[in-house]
C-alpha positions, -999 to +999 in steps of 0.1 A: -684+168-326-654+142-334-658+107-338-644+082-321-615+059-338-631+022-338-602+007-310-591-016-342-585+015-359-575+032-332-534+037-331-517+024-297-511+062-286-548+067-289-554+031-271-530+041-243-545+072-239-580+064-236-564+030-216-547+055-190-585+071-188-602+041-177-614+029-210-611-008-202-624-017-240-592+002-257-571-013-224-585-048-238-572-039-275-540-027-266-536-057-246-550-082-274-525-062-297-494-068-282-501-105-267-484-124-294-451-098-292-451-104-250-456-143-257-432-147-283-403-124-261-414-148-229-409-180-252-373-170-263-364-158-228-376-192-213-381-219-242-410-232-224-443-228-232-463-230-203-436-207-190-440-180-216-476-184-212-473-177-171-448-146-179-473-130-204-502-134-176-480-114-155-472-089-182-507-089-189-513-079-147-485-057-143-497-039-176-529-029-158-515-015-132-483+002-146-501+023-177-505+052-163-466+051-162-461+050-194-451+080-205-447+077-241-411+090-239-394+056-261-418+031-279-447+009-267-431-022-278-398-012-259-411-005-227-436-035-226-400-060-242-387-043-205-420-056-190-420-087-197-379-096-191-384-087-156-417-109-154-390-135-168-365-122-144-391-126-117-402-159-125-361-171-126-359-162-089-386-176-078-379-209-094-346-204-081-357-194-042-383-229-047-352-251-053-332-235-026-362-245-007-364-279-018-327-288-013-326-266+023-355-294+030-337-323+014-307-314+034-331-306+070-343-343+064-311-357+061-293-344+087-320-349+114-319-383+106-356-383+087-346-400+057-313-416+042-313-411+001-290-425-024-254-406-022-261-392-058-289-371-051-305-368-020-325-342-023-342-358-052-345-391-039-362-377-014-388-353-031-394-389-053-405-403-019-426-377-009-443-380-044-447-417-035-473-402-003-511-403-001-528-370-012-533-355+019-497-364+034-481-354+002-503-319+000-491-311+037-454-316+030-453-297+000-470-268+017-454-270+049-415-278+039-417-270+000-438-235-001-426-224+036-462-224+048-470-223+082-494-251+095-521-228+097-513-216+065-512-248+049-545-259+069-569-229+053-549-237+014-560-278+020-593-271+037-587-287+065-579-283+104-541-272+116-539-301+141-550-326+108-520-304+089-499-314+116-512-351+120-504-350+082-470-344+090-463-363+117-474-398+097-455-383+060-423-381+081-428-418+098-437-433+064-406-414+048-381-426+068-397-463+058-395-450+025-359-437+027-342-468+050-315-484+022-325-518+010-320-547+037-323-526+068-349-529+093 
């Protein structure tokens, strides 16, 4: 009868093996293993911590659900380094597709006549305002205009009713454009 490799003995062939079998202890080792080499990759991809340490989560996700893939045809190490610079990859777009966002909004406001910003920046100036809101008010705009929810949406994520979402609104866009009108004006 053969033994069974401790998983700290065990090599990552063997961990992946018994991994791709269900064994969520050797999944676990392979996965405490090669944390450091996925944080460390993430870090030099992004130079932010918290970053890295939200694209090795992912890896750590898309890992559990991609093993059986792995085919052992190049090395561990390589194929997890292509992991993770798509989680990086990923996380670039969708900082990118939150800023499109965010200016698309700026832009929304200041064409409709909902707020007037200073020339320099007006999507900022206007994001600064919003941050300037009470809780609620502030909570609704950022789900409604900055994360695309719909008022429904945004009403189960704050724990609240949709007609409260929308009552929300209604009183962040009359105390933004007091919060937007230019100095002097009345």
């Amino acid at each position: 009868m053969a033994m069974m490799l401790d998983e700290s003995e065990a090599s990552d062939a063997e961990l992946i093996g018994r991994a791709k079998g269900g064994d969520r202890g050797a999944f676990g080792k392979l996965l405490e293993r090669h944390y450091g080499f996925v944080y460390r990759a993430a870090y030099r991809w992004c130079g932010k911590k918290a970053d890295a340490e939200d694209i090795a989560q992912e890896v750590c996700v898309r890992l559990g659900r991609a093993i059986r893939d792995y085919h052992g045809s190049g090395a561990f190490t390589t194929w997890l380094y292509t992991m993770t610079l798509n989680a990086a990859r990923d996380m670039m777009r969708k900082t990118a597709r939150e800023t499109v966002k965010t200016e698309a909004y700026g832009a929304y406001a200041l064409i409709s006549g909902e707020a007037q910003a200073e020339p320099e920046d007006p999507a900022e100036a206007l994001w600064a305002a919003v941050r300037k809101l009470p809780d609620k008010q502030r909570d609704a705009v950022l789900l409604v205009y900055g994360e695309g929810l719909s008022h429904a949406a945004a009403a189960e994520a704050m724990a609240i009713s949709e007609t409260t979402v929308s009552w929300h609104i209604h009183e962040a866009k009359k105390r933004l454009k007091t919060l937007m009108r230019p100095a002097g004006e009345v």
